[in-house]
C-alpha positions in Angstrom: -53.9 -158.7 -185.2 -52.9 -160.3 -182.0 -50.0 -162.6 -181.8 -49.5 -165.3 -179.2 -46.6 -165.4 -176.9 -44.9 -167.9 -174.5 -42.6 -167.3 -171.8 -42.4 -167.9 -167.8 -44.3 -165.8 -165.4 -43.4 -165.6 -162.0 -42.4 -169.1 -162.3 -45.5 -170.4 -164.2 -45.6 -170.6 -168.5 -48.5 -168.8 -169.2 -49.1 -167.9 -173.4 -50.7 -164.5 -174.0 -52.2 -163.1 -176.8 -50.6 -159.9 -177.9 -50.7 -156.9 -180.4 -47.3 -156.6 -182.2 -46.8 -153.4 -180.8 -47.6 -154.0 -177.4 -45.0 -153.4 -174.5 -44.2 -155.7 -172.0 -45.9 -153.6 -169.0 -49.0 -152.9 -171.5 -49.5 -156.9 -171.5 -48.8 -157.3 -167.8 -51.5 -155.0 -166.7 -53.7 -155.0 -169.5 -53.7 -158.5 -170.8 -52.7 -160.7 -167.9 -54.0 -158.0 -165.1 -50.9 -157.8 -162.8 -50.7 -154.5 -161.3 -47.4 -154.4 -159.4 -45.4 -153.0 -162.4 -46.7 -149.4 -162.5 -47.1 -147.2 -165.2 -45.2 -143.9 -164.0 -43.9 -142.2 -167.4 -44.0 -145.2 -169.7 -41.0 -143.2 -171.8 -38.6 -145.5 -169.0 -37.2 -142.5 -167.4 -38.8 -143.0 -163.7 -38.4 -146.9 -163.3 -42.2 -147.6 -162.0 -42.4 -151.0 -164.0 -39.0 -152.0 -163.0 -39.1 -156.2 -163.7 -36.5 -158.5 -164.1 -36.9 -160.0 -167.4 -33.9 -163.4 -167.2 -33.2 -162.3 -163.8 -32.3 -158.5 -165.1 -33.5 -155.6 -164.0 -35.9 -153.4 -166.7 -38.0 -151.3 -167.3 -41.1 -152.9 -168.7 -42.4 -150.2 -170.5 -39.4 -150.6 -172.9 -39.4 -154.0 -173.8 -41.6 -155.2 -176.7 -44.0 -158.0 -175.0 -43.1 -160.4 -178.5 -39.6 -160.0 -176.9 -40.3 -162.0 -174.4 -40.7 -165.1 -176.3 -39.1 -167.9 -174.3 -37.9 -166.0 -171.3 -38.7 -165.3 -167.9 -40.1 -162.8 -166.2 -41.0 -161.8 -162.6 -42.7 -159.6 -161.0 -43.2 -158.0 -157.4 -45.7 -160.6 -157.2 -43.4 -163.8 -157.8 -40.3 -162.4 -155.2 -43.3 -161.9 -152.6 -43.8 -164.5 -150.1 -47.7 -165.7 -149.6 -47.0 -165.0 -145.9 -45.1 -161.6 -145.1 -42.7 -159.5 -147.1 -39.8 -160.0 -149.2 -36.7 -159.1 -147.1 -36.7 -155.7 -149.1 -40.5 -155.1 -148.4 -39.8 -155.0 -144.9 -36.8 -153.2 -144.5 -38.5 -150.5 -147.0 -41.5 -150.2 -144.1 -39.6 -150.5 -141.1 -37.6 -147.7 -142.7 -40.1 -145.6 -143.4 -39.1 -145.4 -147.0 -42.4 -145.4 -148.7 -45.0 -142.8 -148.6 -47.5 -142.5 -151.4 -46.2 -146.2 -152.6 -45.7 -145.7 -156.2 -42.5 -146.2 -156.8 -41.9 -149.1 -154.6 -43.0 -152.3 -156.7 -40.3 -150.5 -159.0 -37.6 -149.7 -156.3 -37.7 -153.3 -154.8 -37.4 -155.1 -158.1 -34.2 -152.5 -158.8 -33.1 -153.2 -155.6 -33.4 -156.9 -155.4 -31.8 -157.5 -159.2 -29.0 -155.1 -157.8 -28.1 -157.2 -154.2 -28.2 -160.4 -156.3 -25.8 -159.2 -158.2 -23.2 -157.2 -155.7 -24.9 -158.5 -152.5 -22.0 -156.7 -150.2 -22.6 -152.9 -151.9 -21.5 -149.7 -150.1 -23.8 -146.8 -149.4 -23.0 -145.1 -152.9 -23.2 -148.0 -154.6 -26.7 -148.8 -153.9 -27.9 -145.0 -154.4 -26.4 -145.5 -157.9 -27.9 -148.7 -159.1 -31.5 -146.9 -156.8 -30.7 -144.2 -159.7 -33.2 -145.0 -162.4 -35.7 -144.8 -160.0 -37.5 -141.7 -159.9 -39.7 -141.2 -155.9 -41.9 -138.2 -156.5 -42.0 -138.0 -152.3 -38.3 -137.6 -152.3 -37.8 -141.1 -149.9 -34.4 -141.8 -152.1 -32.2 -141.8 -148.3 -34.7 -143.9 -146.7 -34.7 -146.5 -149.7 -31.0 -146.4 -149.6 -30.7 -147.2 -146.1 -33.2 -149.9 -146.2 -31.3 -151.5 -149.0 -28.1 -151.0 -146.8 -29.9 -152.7 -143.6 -30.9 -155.8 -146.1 -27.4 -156.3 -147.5 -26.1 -155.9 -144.0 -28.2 -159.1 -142.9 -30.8 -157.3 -140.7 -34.1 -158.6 -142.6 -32.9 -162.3 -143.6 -31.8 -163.9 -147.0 -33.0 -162.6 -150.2 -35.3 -165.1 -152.6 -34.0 -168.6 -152.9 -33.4 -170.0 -155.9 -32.2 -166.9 -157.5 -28.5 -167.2 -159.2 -26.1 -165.1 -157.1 -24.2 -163.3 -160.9 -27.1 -161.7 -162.0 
């Protein structure tokens, strides 16, 4: 039996009806048919459905969707701007960083939560918080660097309104 639940979707309360059981992705693709959070492993070992559930990253596919009760969540979709990319979507393609284009939904949402939260990060910091991410075309350098080039200032200011202590 399907239970209803209320929280904040990329900045719009939206109530969903869900099955107890159900996981967080499984209601954002199947129920309310986003499709940026991907479904890589959905055992949260490869970071595909990466989110940021109260402005922390996670990996949807672990949270219970009755969890999310009162919260907010956003997607790729709500950091995307309806004109061009997100600071991190661009630096990611002028980079080269994606290939087959899996992972990246999942990488940017990593990425993002992690420069709001240490927005001046050294190489090895960045390849560490990338970590959780699994890229089956091997790109991690590329998506370090890009994440590099954004902290550095060379694709604009991240996401306004976004609190800076993650």
């Amino acid at each position: 039996m399907k239970q209803m639940v209320s929280f904040v979707l990329n900045g719009i309360p939206v109530e969903v009806a869900v099955k107890p059981e159900a996981t967080l992705l499984e209601m954002l693709r199947d129920e309310i048919g986003l499709t940026s959070p991907k479904c890589g492993c959905n055992h949260g070992d490869c970071g595909a459905c990466t989110v940021h559930l109260d402005n922390q990253a996670v990996k949807s596919c672990l949270v219970l969707a009755m969890t999310v009760q009162g919260r907010e969540v956003v997607t790729l979709d709500g950091i995307t701007p309806s004109q061009g990319l997100h600071p991190i979507q661009q630096a990611f393609y002028e980079k080269g960083a994606p290939q087959c284009g899996y992972c990246t939904p999942g990488m940017v949402m990593a990425a993002d939560a992690f420069l709001h939260r240490n927005p001046h990060p050294t190489l090895e910091e960045i390849k560490e918080a990338l970590s959780g991410n699994l890229c089956r075309c091997g790109s991690y350098e590329k998506y370090a660097q890009a994440v590099l080039a954004v902290a550095n200032g060379e694709y604009g200011p991240l996401s306004e309104g976004r609190e800076q202590d993650v």
